[in-house]
VEXKELO-808260 format. One record per residue: residue in three letters; x, y, z of N, C-alpha, C in turn. Coordinates in pm, whole numbers, plus 50000, padded with zeros to 5 digits. Example, Ala and Ser with C-alpha at 12.3 -4.5 7.8 and 13.67 -1.06 7.14 Angstrom:
BEGIN
ala513194943150780512304955050780513204967050780
ser512854977550708513674989450714512905000350787
***
This chain:
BEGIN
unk309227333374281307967325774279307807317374406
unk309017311774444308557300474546308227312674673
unk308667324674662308527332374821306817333574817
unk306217331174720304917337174671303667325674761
unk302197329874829301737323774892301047312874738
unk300877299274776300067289374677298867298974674
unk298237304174607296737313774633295757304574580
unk296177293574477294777286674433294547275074516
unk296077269674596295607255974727294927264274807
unk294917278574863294467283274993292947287174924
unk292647288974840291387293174807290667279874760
unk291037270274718290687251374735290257248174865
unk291807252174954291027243675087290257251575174
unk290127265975092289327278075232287877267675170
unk287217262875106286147257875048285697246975134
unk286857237175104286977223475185286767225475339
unk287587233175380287457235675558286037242175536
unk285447250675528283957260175502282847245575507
unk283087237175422282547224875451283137213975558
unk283977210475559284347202075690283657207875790
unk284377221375860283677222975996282427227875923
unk281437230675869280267231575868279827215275895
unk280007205075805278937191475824279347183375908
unk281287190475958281157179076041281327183476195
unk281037197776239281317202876344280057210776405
unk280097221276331278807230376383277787229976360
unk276847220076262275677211776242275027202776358
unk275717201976444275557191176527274857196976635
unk275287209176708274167214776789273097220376754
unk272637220676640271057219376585270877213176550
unk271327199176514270687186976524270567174876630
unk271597175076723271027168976840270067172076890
unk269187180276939267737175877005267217166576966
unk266697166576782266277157876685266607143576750
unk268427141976772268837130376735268557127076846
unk268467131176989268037128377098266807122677123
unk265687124877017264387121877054264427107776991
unk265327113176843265007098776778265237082676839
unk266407083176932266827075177058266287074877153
unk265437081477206265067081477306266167084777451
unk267007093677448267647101377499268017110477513
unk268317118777699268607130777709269777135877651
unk269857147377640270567156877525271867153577600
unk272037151877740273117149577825273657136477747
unk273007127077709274047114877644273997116177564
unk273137122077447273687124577288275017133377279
unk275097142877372276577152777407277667140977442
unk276927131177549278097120477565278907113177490
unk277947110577385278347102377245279237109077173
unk279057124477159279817132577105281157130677141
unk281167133177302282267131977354283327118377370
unk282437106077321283057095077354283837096277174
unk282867102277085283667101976956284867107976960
unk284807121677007286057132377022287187126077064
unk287087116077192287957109977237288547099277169
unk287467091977110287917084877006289027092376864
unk288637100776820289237109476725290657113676794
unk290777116976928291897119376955292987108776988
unk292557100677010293257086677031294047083776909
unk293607087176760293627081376621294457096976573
unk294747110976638295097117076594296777115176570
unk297757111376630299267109676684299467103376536
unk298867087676480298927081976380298417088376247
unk297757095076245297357101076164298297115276108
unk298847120676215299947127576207300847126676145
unk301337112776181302547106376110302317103775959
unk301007103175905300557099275796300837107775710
unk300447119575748300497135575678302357134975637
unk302947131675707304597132375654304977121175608
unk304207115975603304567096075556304227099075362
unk303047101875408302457099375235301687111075173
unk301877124375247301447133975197300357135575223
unk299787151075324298767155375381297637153275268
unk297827158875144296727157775024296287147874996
unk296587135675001296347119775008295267116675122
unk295877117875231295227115475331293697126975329
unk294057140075313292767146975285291907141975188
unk292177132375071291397127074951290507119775029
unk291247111275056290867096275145290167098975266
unk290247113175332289077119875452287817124375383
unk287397131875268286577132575229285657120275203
unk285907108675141285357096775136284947092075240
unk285817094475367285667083875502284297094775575
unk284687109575529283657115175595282057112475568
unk281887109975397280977110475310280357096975395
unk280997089275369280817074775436280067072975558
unk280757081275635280547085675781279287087075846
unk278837102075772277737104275774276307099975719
unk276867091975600275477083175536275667071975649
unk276367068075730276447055375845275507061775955
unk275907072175991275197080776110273747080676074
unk273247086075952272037090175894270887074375874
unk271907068475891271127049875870271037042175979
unk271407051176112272227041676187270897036676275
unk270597021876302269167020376320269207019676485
unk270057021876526270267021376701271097029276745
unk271757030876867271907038776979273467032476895
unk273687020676915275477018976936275727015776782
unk275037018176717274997019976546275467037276516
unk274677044676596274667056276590276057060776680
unk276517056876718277517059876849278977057676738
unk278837044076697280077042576600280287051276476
unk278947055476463278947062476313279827079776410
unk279397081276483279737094976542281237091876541
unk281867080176584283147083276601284297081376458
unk283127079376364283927071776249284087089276174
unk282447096776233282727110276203283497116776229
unk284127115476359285167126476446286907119576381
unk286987108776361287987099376315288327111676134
unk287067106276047287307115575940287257125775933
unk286827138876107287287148676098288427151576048
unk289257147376126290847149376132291587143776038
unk290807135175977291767139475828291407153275715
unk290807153575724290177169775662290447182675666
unk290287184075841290107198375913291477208075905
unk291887217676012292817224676007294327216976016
unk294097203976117295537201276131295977194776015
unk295277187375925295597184875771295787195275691
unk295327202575685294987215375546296437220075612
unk297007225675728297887233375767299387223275749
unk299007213775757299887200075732300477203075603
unk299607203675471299527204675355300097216575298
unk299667227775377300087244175319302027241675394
unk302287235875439303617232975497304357225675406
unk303857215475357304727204275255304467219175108
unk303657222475064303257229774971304777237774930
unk304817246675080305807263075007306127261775178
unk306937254975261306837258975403307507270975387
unk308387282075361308897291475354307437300875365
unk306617304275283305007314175357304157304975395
unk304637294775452303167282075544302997296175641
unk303467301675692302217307675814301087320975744
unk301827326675618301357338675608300247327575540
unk300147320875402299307307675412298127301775516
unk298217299975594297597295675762297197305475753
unk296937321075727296287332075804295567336075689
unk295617329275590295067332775461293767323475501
unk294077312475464293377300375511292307302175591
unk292777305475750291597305675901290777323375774
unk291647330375735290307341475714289387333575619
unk289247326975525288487319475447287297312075531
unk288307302875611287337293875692286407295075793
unk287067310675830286127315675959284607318575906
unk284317317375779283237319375734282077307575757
unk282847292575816281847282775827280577281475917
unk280997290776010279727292076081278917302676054
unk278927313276032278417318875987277347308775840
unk278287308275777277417295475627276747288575660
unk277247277875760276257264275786275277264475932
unk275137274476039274437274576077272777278876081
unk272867290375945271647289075914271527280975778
unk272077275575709272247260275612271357251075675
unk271987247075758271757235375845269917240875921
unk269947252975988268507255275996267787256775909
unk267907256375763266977258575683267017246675613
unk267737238075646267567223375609266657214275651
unk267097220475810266377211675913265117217675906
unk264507229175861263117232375855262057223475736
unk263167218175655262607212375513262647198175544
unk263747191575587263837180275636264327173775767
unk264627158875813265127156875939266527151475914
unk266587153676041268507150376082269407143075985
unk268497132175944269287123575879268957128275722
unk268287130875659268387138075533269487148675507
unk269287156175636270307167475648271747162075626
unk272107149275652273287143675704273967137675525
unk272757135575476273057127475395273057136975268
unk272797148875238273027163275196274517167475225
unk274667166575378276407169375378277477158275339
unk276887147675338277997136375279277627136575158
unk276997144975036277027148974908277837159374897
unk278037169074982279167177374996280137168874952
unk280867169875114282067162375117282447156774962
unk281437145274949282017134674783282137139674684
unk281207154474667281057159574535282057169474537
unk281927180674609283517195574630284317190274692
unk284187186174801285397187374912286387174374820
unk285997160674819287047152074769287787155674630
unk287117161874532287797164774373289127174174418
unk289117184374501289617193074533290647187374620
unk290997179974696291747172974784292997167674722
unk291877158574581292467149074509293647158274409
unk292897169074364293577179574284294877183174336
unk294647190974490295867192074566296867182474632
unk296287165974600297597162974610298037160374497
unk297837162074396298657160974261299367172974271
unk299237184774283299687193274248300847196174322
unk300357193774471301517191274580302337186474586
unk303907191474651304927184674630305067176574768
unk305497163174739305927151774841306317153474959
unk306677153075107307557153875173308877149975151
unk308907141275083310527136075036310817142074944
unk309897148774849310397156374758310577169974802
unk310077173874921310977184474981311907188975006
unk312547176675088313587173875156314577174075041
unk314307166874920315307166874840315387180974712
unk314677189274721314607202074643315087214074742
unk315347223974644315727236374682314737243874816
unk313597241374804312527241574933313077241175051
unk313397252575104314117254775287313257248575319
unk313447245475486312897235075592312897249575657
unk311767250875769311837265675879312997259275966
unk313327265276012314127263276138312987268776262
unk313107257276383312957266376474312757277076569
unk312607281776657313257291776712313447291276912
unk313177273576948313147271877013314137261977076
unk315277264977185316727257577161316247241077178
unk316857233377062316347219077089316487210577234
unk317017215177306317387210277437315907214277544
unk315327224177490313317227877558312587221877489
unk313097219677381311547216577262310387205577309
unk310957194477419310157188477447309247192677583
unk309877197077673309217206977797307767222277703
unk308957228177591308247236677539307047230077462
unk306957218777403305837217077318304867209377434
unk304887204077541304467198677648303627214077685
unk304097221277693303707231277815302667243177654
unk302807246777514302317245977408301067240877403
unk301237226677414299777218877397298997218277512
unk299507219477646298717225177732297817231677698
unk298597250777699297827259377683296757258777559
unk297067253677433295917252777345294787242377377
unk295217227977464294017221777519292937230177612
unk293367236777660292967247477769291137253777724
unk292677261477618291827268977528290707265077431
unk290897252577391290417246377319288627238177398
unk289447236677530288257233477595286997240577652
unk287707253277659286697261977726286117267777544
unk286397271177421285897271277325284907264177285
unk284857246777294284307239577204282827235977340
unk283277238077514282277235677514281277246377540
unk281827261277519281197268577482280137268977349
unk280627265477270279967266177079279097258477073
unk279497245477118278717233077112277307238577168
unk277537242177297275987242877372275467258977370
unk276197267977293275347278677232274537286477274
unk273487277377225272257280377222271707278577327
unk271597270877429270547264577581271567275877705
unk272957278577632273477285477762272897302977754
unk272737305177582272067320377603270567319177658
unk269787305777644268937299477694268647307877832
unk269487295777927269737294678017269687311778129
unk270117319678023270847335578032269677342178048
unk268997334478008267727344077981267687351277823
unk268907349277726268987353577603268627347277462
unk267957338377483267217327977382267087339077294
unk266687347477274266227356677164267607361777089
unk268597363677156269747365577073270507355577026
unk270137342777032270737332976946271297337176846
unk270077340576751270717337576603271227351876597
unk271297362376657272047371676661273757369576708
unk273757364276842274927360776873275817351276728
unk275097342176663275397333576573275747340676445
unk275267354576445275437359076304276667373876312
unk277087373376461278297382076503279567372176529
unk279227362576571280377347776594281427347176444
unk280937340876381281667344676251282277355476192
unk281547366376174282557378776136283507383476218
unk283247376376358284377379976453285567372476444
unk285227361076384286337357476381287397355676281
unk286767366676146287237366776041287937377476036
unk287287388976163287837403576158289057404676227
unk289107394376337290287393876423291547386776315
unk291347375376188292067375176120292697384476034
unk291407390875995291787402475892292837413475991
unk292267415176093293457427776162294987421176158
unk294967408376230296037400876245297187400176121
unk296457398775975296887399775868297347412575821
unk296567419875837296777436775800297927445075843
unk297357441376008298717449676077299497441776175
unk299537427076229300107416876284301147411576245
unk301787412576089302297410576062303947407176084
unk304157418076170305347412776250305377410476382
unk304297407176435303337401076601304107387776577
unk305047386376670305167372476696304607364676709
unk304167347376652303437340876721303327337976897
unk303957338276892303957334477080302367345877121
unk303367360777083302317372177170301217366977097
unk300377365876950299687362576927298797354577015
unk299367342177040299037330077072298407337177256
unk298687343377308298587350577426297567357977430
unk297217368277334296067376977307295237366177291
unk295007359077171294127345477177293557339877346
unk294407336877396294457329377529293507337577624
unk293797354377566292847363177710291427365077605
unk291247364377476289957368577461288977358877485
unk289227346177512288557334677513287567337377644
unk288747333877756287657334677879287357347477895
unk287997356277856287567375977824285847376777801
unk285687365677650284427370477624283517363777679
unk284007349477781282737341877830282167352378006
unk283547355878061282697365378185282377376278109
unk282387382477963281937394077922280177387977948
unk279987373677897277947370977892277817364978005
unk278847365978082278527359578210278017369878352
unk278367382178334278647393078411277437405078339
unk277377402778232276087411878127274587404078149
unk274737391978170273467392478091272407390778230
unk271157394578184271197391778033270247401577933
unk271807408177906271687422177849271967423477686
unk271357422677555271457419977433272957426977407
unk273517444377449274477442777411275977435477438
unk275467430277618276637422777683276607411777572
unk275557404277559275527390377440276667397177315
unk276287406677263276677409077147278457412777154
unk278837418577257280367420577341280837407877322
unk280097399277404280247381577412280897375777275
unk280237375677191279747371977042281097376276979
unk281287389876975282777390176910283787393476991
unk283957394377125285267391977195285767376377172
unk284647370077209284817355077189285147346877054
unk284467351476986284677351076811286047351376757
unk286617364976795288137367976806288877360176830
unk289137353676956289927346777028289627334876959
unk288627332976939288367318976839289237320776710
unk289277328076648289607333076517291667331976521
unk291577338876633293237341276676293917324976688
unk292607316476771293007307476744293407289376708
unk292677294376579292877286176484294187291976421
unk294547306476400295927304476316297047301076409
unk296757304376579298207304376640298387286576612
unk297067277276619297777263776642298627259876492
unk298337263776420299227263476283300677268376283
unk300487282876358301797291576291302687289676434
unk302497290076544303247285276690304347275776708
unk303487261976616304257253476609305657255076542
unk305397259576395305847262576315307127271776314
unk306697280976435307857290376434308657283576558
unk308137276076675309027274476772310197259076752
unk309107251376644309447240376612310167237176519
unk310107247476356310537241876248309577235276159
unk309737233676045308867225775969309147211775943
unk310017208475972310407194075993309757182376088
unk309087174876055308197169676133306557173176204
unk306277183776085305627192376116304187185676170
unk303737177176039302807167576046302257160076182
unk303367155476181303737143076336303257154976452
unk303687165576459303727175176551301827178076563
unk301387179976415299927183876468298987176276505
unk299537163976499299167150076503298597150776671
unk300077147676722300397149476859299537163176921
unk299437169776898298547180776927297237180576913
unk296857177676800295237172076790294717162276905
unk295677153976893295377145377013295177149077151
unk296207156077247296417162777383294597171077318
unk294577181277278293367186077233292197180477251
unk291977168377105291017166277147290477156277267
unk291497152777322291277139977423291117148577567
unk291357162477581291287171077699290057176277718
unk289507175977582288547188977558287117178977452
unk287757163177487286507158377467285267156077520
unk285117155277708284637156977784283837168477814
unk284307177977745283837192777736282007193577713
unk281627190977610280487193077546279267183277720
unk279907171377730279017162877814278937174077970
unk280407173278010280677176778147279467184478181
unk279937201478063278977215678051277947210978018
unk277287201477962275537202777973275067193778120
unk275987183178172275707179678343275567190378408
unk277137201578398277037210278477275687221578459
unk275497225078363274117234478401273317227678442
unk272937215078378271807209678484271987205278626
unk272707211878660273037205378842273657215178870
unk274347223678852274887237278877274137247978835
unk273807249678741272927262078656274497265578538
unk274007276578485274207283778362275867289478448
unk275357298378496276397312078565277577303678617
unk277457291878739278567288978802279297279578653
unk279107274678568279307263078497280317274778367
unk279527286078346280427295278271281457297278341
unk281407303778494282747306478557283727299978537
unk283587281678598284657276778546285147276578433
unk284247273778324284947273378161285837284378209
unk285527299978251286367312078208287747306778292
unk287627303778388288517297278500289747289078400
unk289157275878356289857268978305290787276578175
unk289907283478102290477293577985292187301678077
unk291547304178164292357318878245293367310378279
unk293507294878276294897289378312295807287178140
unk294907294678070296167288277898296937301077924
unk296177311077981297537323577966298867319578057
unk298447316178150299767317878231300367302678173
unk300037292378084300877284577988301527291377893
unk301297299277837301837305777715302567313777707
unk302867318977852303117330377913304437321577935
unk304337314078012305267303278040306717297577974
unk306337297477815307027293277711308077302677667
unk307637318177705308797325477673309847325477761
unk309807323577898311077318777984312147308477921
unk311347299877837312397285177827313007297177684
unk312587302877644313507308377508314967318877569
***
């Protein structure tokens, strides 16, 4: 039994994540214009705000880390649903610019108790012996959030404004996402009650004398990656814009998701004995792979559509490598603390992202502003690449 994956926590939190990053991630670039007008500001500082939250969120990630092994990831996920719910009825009320600014970061703050590095936190204290096959169960569930909430969120926003919309997803959150949290940490076993039961700890596979060079040079490459991703997603829409591909938006948007569910599903199917590392590597090349794929096409509907799920993929690949990487090079011991520390390098690298890329097209254009993202992407391979020397 214990070799057996938890199937009713992973089908709980595939729900919970499906909502987290839907209300509290990919909602946001169809509703900033809105929130831009409502301020009386360019889309360039509503992105800023974003970014000053992200940074904020990553600052608060290291502690929060520690929390997940202190008092149990499921606790802290209870107590994120509330802070999120909270969050967003703050955002949705917020009667000014630096009303609205705090509410954003109180959002990005209760990201991270919620999102993947909690849930993966959690599937670890759970059964760490299948935490990764778990994690790949999980990202295939969750890869479904964009796909769900981006036309959600547009057919919300056709009925109502930003802040109605907002206050719809912090009925989420309070009503599914928290019961379910609360459920799994009852059901969940302790970190100390790990430690003290028959429940193996992973070992490693990385000699403890690298582990700190190796997880240094690790969180690199996923900041990397992470950056050329988010400020890709974020701005979407104005860069197929930009492309001349405005018309394949919601096309690109409705191949994004299954791509990144299909690259799980293969990964699962026949990956199975794919090391994380190589994993984590394939991830690393489809990223900037698929941004010169719409950078070099367009602007040609099927280059977009190449775009859409090369990119999708690599998205897909990785969300499970930051779960299962750690896990295998590190051990499950301290696991928490570890994604903590990682969330952070992450989001504090790749908070700047969303602002930088909407300066840069407007003062560069579209084309040179993709190059670099692909640029910056094209330096996580030769990080990752990197890590197998120290083994």
């Amino acid at each position: 039994m214990s070799q057996r994956v938890p199937l009713s926590a992973v089908l709980g939190l595939g729900i919970t994540q499906i909502i987290g990053y839907g209300t509290l991630y990919y909602s946001f670039s169809i509703l900033a214009p809105d929130m831009a007008a409502q301020f009386a500001w360019s889309s360039e500082w509503v992105f800023g705000a974003l970014s000053a939250a992200l940074l904020a969120g990553g600052l608060t990630a290291p502690w929060l880390g520690a929390l997940f092994d202190r008092i149990g990831a499921g606790r802290v996920m209870t107590a994120g649903s509330l802070a999120a719910a909270v969050a967003l009825t703050a955002c949705a009320f917020a009667p000014g610019r630096a009303a609205y600014v705090a509410a954003l970061i109180a959002i990005e703050i209760s990201a991270n108790l919620v999102q993947y590095g909690a849930a993966f936190a959690l599937l670890v204290q759970i059964r760490p012996q299948v935490a990764s096959r778990s994690i790949t169960y999980l990202t295939l569930i969750a890869g479904f959030a964009s796909t769900i909430f981006w036309p959600i969120t547009t057919a919300l926003h056709s009925h109502l404004n930003w802040q109605n919309v907002y206050l719809v997803f912090a009925a989420l959150n309070l009503v599914v996402c928290m019961p379910i949290h609360a459920w799994l940490s009852k059901s969940a076993t302790s970190p100390r009650q790990v430690a003290s039961t028959a429940a193996p700890h992973v070992e490693g596979s990385l000699p403890p004398a690298r582990r700190r060079l190796g997880f240094a040079i690790m969180v690199t490459g996923f900041s990397l990656m992470s950056l050329s991703s988010s400020a890709v997603l974020v701005h979407l829409v104005p860069l197929l814009s930009g492309l001349g591909l405005g018309a394949t938006a919601a096309l690109v948007g409705t191949l994004f998701g299954p791509s990144q569910v299909s690259s799980r599903l293969i990964n699962m199917v026949f990956g199975k004995n794919l090391p994380p590392l190589h994993l984590a590597v394939v991830a690393a090349m489809l990223i900037p792979g698929g941004v010169l794929a719409l950078l070099f096409s367009a602007p040609s509907m099927p280059g977009a559509m190449v775009f859409a799920v090369i990119f999708g993929m690599g998205n897909g690949l990785l969300s499970i490598v930051t779960g299962t990487l750690p896990l295998h090079l590190f051990g499950s011991e301290g696991y928490g603390k570890r994604q903590g520390k990682m969330m952070a390098a992450r989001l504090i690298l790749s908070a700047l992202a969303p602002f930088v890329l909407a300066f840069a097209m407007q003062n560069l254009g579209v084309a040179p502003s993709l190059a670099i993202t692909a640029a910056l992407g094209g330096l996580s391979i030769v990080a990752l690449i990197s890590i197998a020397a120290l083994r």
